[in-house]
N, C-alpha and C positions, 0 to 999 in steps of 0.2 A: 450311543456312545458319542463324546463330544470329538468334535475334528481337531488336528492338531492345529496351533498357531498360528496365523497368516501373517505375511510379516509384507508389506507394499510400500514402497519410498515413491511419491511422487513428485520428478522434479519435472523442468521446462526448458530445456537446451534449446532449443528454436528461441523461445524468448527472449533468453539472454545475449544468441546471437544477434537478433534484431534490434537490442540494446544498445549494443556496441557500434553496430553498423548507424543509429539511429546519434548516437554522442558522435561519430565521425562527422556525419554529417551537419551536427551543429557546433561543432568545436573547431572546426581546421582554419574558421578566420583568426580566432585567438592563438592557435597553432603556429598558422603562418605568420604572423605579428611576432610572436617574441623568437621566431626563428629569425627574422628579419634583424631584429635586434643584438641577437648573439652577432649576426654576421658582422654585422658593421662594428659594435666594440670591439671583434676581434680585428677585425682587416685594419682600424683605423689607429688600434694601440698597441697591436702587438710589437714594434719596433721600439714606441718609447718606455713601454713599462715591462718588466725582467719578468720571467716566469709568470705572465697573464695567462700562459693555459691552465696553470691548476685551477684558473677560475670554471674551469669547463664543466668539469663532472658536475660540480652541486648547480650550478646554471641551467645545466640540461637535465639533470634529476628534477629540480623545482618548477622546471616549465610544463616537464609530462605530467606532473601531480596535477599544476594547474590544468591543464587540460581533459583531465578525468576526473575532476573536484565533484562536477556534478551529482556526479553518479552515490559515494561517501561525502560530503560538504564535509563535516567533521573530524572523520578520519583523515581528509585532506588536507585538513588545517594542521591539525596536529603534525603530518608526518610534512608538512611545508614548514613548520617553524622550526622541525629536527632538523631540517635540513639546512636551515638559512643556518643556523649554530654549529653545524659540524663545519658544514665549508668555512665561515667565518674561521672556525678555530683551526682548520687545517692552511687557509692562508694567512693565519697567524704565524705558525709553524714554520712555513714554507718561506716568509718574509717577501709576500706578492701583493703588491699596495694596487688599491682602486683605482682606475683611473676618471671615472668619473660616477657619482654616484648622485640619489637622487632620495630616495628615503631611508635614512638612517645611512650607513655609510653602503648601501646593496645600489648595485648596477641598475641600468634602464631595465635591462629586458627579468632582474630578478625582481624589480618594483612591481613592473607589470604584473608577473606571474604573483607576488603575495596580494597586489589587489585583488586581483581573478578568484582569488582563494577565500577573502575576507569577504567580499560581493557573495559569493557563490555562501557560504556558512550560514551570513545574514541573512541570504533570500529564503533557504532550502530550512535549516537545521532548526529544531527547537529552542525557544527562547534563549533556555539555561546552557544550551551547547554552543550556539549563536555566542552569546558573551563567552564562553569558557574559550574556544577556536579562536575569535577574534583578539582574547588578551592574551593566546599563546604566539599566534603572532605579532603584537605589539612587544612580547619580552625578547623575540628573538630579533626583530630591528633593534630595539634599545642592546642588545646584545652586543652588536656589529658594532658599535661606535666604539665600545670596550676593544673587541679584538680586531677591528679592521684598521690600515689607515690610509688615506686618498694618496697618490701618489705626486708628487710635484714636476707637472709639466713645464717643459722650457717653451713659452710662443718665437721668443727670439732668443738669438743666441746671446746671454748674459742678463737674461731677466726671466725670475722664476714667478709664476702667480703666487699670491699668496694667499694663505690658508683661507677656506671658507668661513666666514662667524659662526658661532655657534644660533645664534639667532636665525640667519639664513638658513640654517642648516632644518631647523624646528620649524618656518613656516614650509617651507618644503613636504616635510613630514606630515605635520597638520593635513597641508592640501590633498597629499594623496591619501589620507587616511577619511577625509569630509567625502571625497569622493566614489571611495569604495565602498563607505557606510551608508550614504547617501543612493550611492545604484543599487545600493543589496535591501535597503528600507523601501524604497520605491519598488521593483521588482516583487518583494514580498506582498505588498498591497493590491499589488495587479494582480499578483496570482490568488491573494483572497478572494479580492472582488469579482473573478473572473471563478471561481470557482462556484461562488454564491448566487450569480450567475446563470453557471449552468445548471446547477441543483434545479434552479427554480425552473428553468426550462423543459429539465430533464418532468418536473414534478408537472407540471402545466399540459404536458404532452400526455403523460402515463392515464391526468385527468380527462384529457379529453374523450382519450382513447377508450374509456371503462365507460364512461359516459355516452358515446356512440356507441358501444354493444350492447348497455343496460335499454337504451331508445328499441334497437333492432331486434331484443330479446322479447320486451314489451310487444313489439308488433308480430313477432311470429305468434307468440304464446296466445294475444286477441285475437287474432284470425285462425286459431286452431279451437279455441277455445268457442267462439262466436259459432264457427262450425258447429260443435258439438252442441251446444246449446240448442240452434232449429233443433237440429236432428234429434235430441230430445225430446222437442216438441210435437215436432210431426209423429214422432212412435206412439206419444201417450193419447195424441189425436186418433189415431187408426189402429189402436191396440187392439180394439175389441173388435173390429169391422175389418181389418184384414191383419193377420198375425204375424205374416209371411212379410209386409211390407215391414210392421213393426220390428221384426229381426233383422231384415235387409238394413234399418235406423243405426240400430243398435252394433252392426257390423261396420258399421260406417264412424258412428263415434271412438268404436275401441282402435278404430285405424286414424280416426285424426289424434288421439289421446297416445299412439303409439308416435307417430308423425311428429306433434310438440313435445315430448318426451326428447326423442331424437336431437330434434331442433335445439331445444334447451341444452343436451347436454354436449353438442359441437361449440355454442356460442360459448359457453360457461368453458368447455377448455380451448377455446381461443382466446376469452380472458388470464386463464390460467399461462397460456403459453407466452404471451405479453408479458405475465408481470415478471414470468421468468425471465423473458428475454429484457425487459427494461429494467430490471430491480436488481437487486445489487449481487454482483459477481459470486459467483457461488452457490446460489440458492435452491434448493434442494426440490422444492416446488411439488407434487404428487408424490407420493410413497410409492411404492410396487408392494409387492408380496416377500424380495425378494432384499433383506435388511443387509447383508455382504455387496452386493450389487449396487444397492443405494448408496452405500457407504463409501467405496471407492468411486463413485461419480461425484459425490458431496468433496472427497479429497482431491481428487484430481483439479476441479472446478478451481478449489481454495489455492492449489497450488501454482495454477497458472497465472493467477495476480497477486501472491504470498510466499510468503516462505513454504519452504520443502513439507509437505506432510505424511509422516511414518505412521502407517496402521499395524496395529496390532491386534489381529482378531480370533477369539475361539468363541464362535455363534451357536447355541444350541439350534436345530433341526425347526422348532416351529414353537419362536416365541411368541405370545399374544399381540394380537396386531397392535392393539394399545401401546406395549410396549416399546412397539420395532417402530412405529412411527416416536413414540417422544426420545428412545436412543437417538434415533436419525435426526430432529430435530434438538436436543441436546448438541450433539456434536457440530450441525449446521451454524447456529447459532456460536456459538463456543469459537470454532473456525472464523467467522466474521467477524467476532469482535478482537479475536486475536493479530487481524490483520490491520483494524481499527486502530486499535490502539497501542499492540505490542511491540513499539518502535524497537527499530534494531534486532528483531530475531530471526534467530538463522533458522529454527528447525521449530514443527509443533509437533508433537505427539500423540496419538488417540487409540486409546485401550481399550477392547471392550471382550470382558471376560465373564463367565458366571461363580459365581460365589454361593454358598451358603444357599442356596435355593433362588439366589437374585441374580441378574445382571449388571457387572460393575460396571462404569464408563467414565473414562478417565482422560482430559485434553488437558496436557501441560506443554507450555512453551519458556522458552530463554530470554526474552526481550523483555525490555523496559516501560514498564506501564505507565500509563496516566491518570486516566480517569479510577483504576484498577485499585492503583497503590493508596488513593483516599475509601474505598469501600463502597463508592457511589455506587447502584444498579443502574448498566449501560446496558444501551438498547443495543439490540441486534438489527437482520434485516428484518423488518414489517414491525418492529418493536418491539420484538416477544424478549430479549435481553435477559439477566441474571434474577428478576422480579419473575418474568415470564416460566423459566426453567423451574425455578423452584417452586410457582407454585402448581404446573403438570404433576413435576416427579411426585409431592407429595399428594395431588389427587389419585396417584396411582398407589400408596402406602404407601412412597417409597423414601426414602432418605437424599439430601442434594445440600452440597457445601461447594465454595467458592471462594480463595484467595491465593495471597503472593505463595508461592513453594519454598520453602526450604533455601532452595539455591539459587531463589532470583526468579524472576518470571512468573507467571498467574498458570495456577491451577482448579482446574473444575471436576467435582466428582459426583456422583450422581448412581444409586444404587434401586433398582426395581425390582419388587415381585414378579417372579417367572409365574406365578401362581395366582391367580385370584384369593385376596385375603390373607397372602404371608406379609409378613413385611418384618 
């Protein structure tokens, strides 16, 4: 009788803690800068310009965006340029004039904060979001000059400045706009470069390292094997001249033969435990016996550097190991490239139920593909990717499909003989 449904959400509360405490820690200079900033517009205009506090709320609304932009680049964009537009139109409202402004008709310390934002979109966000966030904030400065208007300070009593050019007003703009575009283009490059980097590092290490245990495997296995060789020789020597010695040989070999046996198979899972430990987050590495157990160590692994992963399991009692490893490797796989590539999802899902004399196995997520949404075959960890899966499942009879769902996001499905020969 099959078990009822297992149902496991794996999230990482600790992580996200570390997150926040980890953006504190690299955000409170930009913090403190445009806190600095509110102070002094307010302490220095609040006497000559009428109702300058309703400037407060969307100031300190747009500063905190800026300062968690990182974390969303995009989201942050967008919900910085709702905001330049509502304040803008509530100090329309209100009839609460600028008193000094600097991009578009917006404050020192809101300039600040849409650069922080436009910087941060460029560095972080995908091309197409990169431009979509940074022309949402260019419509919400061009916005301000419609609803905002600078206010006209007196320097001396019976002389009013007069209004800024429109000219002046656009190199201005220009400059903080070359700027923000310019530190989020730059910072984007470093983070490539510095990525590529360390791949290579990462890759250079992993070689050496397989490389020193394939030298050290080599030497145990010849000096066990070198053993065994005499001692073959010496038995076929004195086989017939003393029988007893010949056996004593022959004890001797099946104990070095057990001895590099041993040896080989420490080395070979110190290799194994390396590539897990260096290879890419998640990776499922030796099967057990034990397909429910694999299963949520494969999710947990995925969900501590990905989105949340919801299991959904009804295992039969003792599917073919054949099988229980390429489920587990299906889903492994599937898992990694979802975290690859499914920008923006919140949640993946992984099904694995039996059907019709098969087992179904089913990994759908919510986020936005890349590589996915053209039908390319993407690699997974060690390569095995949507090439890799399909061609297992089918050496197993089994049936294996791959694309976008229905409601957005990629899905893989993958169906096995529980049986030798159904399919």
């Amino acid at each position: 009788m099959l078990p009822r449904p297992e149902h496991v959400t794996c999230t990482d509360v600790e992580s996200t803690i570390r997150g926040w405490r980890a953006l504190a820690r690299r955000q409170w200079p930009l913090a403190l800068a445009l806190a600095l900033l509110v102070f002094i517009e307010l302490s220095t205009y609040y006497e000559m310009v009428p109702n300058i506090w309703w400037q407060v709320p969307g100031t300190l609304l747009l500063g905190g965006v800026a300062v968690v932009a990182p974390r969303q680049p995009f989201d942050a964009a967008l919900v910085g340029a709702a905001t330049v537009l509502f304040s803008s139109v509530l100090l329309h409202v209100v009839d609460s004039p600028i008193p000094l402004a600097f991009a578009g008709w917006l404050t020192p310390s809101e300039t600040g904060a849409v650069m922080a934002m436009m910087a941060y979109v460029i560095r972080q966000a995908p091309k197409g979001r990169a431009v979509a966030g940074s022309a949402a904030l260019l419509l919400a400065i061009a916005a301000s000059y419609l609803l905002r208007h600078k206010a006209p300070i007196d320097y001396e009593e019976g002389y009013t400045a007069p209004p800024t050019p429109l000219y002046d007003l656009l190199q201005a703009d220009l400059l903080a706009l070359a700027l923000a575009v310019g530190a989020g283009l730059y910072f984007r490059g470093r983070d490539t470069e510095r990525r590529r980097s360390l791949a290579a590092a990462v890759t250079a290490a992993q070689q050496a390292e397989r490389m020193a245990l394939a030298r050290e495997l080599h030497d145990v296995v010849a000096h066990h094997v070198t053993g065994m060789v005499v001692h073959a020789q010496a038995a076929k020597l004195v086989a017939t001249r003393d029988p007893a010695a010949a056996d004593r040989s022959l004890d001797l070999i099946a104990n070095s033969g057990t001895e590099a046996l041993s040896a080989m198979r420490r080395l070979v899972g110190t290799l194994r435990q390396a590539e897990r430990t260096n290879g890419a987050p998640g990776a499922a590495g030796e099967a057990t016996t034990d397909l429910g157990a694999d299963l949520r160590r494969v999710a947990e692994q995925s969900a501590a550097v990905g989105p949340p992963v919801r299991l959904v399991l009804q295992l039969p009692e003792h599917p073919r190991p054949e099988v229980a490893r390429s489920v587990l490797r299906v889903v492994q796989e599937s898992l990694t490239n979802a975290r690859k590539h499914a920008h923006g999802a919140t949640a993946v899902t992984v099904e694995v139920t039996p059907v019709a004399g098969a087992l179904r196995v089913s990994i759908t997520d919510d986020g936005q593909g890349t590589r996915h949404d053209r039908g390319e075959p993407v690699g997974g960890s060690g390569g095995f990717g949507l090439v890799g899966m399909r061609e297992r499942v089918e050496l197993l009879d089994g049936r294996f499909s791959a694309g976008p769902g229905p409601d957005g996001g990629w899905t893989v499905h993958a169906e096995l003989p529980l049986r030798e020969g159904e399919s």
